[in-house]
LUMDRENGU-283103 format. One record per residue (C-alpha): residue number from 1; residue in three letters; x, y, z. Coordinates in Angstrom, 3 decimals. Example, Ala and Ser with C-alpha at 12.3 -4.5 7.8 and 13.67 -1.06 7.14 Angstrom:
LUMDRENGU-283103
<1 ALA <12.300 -4.500 7.800>> <2 SER <13.670 -1.060 7.140>> 
end
This chain:
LUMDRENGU-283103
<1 UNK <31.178 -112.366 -7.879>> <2 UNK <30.952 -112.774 -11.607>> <3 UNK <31.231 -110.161 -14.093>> <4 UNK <28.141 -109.067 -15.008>> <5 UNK <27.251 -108.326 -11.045>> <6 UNK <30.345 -106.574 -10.535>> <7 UNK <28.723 -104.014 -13.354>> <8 UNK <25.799 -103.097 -12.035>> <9 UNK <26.906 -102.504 -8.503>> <10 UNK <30.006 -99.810 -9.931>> <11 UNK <27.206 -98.325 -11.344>> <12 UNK <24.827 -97.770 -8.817>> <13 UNK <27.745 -96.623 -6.509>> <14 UNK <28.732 -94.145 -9.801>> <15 UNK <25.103 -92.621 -9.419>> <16 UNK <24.735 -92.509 -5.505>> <17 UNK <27.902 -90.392 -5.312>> <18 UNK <26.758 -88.008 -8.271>> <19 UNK <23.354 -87.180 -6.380>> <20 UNK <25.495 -86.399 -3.315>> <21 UNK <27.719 -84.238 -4.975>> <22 UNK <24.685 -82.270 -7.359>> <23 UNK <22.998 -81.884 -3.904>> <24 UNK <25.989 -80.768 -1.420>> <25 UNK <26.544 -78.109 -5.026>> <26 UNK <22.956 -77.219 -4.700>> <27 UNK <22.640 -76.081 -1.172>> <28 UNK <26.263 -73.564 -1.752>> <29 UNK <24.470 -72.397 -4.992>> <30 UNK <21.095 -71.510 -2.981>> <31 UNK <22.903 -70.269 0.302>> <32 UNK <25.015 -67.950 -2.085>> <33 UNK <21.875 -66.437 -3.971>> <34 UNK <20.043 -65.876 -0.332>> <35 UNK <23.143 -64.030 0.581>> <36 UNK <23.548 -61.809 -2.472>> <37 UNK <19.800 -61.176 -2.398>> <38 UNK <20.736 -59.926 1.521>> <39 UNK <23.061 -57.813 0.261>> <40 UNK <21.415 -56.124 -2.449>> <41 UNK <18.058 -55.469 0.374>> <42 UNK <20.295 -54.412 2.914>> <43 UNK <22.252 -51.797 0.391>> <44 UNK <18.681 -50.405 -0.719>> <45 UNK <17.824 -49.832 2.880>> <46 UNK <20.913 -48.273 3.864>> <47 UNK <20.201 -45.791 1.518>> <48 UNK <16.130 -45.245 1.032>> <49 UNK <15.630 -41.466 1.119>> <50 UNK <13.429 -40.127 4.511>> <51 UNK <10.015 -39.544 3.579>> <52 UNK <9.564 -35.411 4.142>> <53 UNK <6.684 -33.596 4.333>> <54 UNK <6.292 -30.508 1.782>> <55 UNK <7.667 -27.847 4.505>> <56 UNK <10.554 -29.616 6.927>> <57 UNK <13.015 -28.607 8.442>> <58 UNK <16.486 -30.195 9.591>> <59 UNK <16.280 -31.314 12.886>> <60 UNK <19.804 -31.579 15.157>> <61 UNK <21.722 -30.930 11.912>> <62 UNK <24.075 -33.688 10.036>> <63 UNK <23.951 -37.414 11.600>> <64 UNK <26.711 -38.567 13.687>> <65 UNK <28.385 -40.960 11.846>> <66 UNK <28.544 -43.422 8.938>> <67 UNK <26.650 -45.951 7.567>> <68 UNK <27.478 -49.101 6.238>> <69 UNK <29.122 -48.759 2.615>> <70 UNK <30.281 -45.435 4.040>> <71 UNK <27.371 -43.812 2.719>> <72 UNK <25.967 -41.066 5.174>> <73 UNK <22.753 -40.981 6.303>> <74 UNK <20.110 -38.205 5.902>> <75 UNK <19.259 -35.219 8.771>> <76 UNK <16.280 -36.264 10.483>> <77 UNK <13.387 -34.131 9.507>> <78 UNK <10.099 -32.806 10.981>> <79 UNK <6.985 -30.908 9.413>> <80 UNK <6.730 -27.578 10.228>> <81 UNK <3.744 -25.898 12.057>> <82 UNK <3.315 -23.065 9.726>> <83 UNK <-0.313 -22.263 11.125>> <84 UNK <1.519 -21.691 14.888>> <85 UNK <4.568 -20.155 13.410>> <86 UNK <2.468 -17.343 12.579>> <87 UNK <0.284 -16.960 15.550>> <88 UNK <3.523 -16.796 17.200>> <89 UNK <4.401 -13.899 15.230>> <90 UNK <1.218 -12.236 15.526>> <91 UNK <1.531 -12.474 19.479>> <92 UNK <4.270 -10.777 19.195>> <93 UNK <3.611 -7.541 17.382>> <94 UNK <0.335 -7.165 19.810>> <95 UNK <2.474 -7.781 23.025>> <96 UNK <4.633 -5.095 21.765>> <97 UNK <1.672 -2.505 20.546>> <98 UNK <0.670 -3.218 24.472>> <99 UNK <3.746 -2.284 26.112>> <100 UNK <4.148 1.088 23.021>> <101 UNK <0.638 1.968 24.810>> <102 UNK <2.239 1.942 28.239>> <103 UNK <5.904 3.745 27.409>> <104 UNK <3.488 6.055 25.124>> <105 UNK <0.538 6.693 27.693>> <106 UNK <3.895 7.430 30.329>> <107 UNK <5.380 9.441 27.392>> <108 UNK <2.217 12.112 26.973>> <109 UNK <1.197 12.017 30.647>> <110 UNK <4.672 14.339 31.308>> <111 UNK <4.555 15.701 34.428>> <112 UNK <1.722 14.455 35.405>> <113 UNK <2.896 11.127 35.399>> <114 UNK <3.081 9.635 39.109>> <115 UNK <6.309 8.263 38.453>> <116 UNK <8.180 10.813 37.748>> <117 UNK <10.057 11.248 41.197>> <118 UNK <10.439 7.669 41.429>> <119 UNK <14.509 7.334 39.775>> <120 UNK <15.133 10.348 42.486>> <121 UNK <17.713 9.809 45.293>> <122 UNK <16.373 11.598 48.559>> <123 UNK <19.734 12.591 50.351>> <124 UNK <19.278 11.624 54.100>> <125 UNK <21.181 12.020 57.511>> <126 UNK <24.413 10.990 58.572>> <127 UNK <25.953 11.099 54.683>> <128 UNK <23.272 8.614 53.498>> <129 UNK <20.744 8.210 50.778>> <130 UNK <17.438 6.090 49.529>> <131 UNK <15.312 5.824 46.456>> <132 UNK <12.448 8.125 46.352>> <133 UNK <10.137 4.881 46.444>> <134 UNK <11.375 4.014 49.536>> <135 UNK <10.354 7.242 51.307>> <136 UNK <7.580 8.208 49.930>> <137 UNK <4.879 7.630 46.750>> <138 UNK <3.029 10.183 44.938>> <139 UNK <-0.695 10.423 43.416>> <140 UNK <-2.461 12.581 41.240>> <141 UNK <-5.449 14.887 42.071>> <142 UNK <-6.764 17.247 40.067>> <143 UNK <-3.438 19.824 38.693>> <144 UNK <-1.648 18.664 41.847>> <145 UNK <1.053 15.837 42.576>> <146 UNK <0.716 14.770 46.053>> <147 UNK <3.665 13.055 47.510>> <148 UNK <2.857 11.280 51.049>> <149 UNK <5.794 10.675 53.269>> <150 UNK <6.104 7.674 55.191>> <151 UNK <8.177 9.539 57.642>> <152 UNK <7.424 13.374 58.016>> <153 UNK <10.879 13.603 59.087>> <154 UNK <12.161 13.237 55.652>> <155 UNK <10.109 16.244 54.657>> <156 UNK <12.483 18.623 53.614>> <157 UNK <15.095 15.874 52.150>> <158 UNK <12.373 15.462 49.383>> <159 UNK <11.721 18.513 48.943>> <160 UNK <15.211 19.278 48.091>> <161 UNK <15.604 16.524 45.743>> <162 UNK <12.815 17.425 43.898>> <163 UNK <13.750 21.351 43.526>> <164 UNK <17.726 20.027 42.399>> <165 UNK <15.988 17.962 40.034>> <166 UNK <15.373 20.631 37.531>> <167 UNK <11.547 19.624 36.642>> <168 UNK <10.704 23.018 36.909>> <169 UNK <8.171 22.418 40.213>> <170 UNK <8.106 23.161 43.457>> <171 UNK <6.906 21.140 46.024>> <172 UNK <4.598 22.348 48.754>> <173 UNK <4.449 21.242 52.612>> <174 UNK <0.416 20.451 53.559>> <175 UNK <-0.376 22.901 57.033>> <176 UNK <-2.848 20.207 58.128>> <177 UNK <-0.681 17.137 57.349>> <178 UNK <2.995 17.118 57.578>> <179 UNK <3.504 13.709 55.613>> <180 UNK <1.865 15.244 52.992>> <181 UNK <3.644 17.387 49.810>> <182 UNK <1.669 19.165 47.658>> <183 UNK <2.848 19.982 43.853>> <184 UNK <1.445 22.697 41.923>> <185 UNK <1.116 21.506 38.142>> <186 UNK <1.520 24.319 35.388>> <187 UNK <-1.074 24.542 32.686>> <188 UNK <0.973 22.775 29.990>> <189 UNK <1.898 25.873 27.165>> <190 UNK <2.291 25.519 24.200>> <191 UNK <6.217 24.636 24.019>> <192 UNK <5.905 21.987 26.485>> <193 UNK <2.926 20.403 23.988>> <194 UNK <5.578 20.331 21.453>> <195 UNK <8.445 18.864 23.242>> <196 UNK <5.669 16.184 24.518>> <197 UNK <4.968 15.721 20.584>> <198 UNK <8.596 15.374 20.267>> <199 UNK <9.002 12.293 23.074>> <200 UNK <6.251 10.815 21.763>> <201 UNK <7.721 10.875 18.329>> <202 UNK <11.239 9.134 19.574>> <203 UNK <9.303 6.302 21.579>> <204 UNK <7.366 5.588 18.108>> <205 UNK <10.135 5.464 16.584>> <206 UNK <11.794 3.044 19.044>> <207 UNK <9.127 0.629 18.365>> <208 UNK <9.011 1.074 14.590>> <209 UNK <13.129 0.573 14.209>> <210 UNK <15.523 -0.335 16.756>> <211 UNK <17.659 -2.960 18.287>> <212 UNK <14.884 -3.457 20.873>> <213 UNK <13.182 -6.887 21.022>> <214 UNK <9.775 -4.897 21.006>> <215 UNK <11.070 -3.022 17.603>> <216 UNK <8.733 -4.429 15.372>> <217 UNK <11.560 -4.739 12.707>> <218 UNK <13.455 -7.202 14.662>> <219 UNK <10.013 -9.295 15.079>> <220 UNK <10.088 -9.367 11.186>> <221 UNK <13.597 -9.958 11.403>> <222 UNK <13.763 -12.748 13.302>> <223 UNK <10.698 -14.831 11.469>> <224 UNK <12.062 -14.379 8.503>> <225 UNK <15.473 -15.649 9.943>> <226 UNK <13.743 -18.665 11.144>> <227 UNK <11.998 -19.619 7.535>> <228 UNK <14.978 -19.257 5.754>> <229 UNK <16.215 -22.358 7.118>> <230 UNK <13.154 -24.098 5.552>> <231 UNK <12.679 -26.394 3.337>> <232 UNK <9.560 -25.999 0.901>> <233 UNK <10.245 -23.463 -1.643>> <234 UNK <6.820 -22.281 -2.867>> <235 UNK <5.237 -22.917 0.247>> <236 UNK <7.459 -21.207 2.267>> <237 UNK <7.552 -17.958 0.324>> <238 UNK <3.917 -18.150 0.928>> <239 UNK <4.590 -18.039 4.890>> <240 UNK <7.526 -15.425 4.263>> <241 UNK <4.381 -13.290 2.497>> <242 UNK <2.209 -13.731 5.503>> <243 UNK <5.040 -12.229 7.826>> <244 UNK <4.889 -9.597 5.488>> <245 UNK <1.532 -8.710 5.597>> <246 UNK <1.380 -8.924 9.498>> <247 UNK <4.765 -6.283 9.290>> <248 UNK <2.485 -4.250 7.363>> <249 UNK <-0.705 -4.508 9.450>> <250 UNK <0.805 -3.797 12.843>> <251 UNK <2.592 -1.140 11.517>> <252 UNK <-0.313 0.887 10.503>> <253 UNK <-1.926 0.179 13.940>> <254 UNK <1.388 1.536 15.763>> <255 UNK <1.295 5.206 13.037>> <256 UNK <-2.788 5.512 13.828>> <257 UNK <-2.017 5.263 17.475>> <258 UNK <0.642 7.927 17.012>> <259 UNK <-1.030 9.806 14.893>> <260 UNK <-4.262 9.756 17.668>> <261 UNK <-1.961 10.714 20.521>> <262 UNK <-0.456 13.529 18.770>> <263 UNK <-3.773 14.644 17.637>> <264 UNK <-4.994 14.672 21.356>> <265 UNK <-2.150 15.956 22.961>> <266 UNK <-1.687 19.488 20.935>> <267 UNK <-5.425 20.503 21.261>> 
end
């Protein structure tokens, strides 16, 4: 092979290996971007805030756990139904004005309410006892309390356990039918009107303040428990003002109603 061949082939085999060499570089310089770029995408992911609504509320607390980069993710979080929050609410304070209407009605009825042997224990034979209820029942009719006897036998075991009750009435044994009791109401005076008034007054009370779950401060109590775990700020001051002005509504209703029973029962 003379020279001048010898030449030209070194440098086509010069070139051939550079190409290999700017190519093999080439793909490691493109594979290295793609990761990086992979790395930067999968960092912004990681930690992308959760869209929220404008009132949420944490749901199941903290997440378990950590993230990759050690960065914790967010508490899921759900929009709140403000709208059946409050009909919630609302249902409550009428199911309690309901049941103040029954314990009230029970309250100003006094004596003449037809349950008020029923808590009695009727003393029977043989050292033994039973609840009133499961002797006997009693009705109204006209200024009388009649009490019929499922057994006539027990007669004069109710009758006893009425007198020792100290209600101030005496129970009377029918001539024509001796399952039947007959008690004599006395025309309510003017001292009895008052203590009515005055037992009225405490179950009012009851369901304006107390511990119960009727009390129409712990409805208020509890709703505002439950917003203040809210998120929302503006919005949820709003609903805080609408619990508010239910408090206030049903509260008026519960003093007319008072107000309307006591009226009625001291004329």
């Amino acid at each position: 092979m003379n020279p001048a061949t010898f030449s030209i082939l070194c440098q086509i085999s010069k070139k051939r290996l550079q190409s290999r060499f700017f190519s093999k570089n080439a793909v490691t310089l493109s594979s290295a971007i793609s990761q990086r770029q992979t790395g930067i995408t999968s960092f912004y992911t990681t930690n992308r805030s959760f869209s929220t609504s404008t009132i949420a509320y944490k749901k199941g607390g903290k997440a378990k756990g950590k993230a990759k980069n050690n960065v914790e993710p967010e508490a899921e979080e759900e929009e709140f139904d403000s709208v059946g929050f409050l009909r919630d609410v609302e249902k409550k304070y009428k199911d309690s004005i309901e049941v103040y209407k029954k314990k009230s009605s029970e309250s100003k009825s006094g004596k003449t309410n037809t349950k008020i042997f029923d808590n009695l224990s009727i003393p029977l034979a043989h050292n033994q006892s039973a609840k009133f209820t499961d002797v006997a029942q009693t009705t109204l009719k006209g200024r009388n309390l009649l009490i019929t006897l499922f057994d006539p036998n027990d007669s004069k075991h109710v009758v006893s356990a009425v007198l020792g009750a100290g209600l101030n009435l005496n129970p009377q044994v029918d001539q024509k039918n001796p399952q039947l009791l007959k008690v004599p109401l006395p025309a309510p005076t003017a001292e009895v009107k008052i203590e009515a008034v005055k037992n009225l007054k405490s179950v009012f009370e009851t369901f304006k303040s107390s511990s119960s779950k009727f009390a129409f401060t712990s409805i208020r109590s509890d709703a505002l428990k439950e917003l203040k775990k809210l998120k929302g700020g503006d919005e949820v001051k709003k609903i805080m003002k609408n619990v508010e002005d239910l408090n206030k509504q049903y509260n008026k209703k519960l003093a007319d109603q008072f107000k309307d029973l006591e009226k009625s029962m001291m004329q």
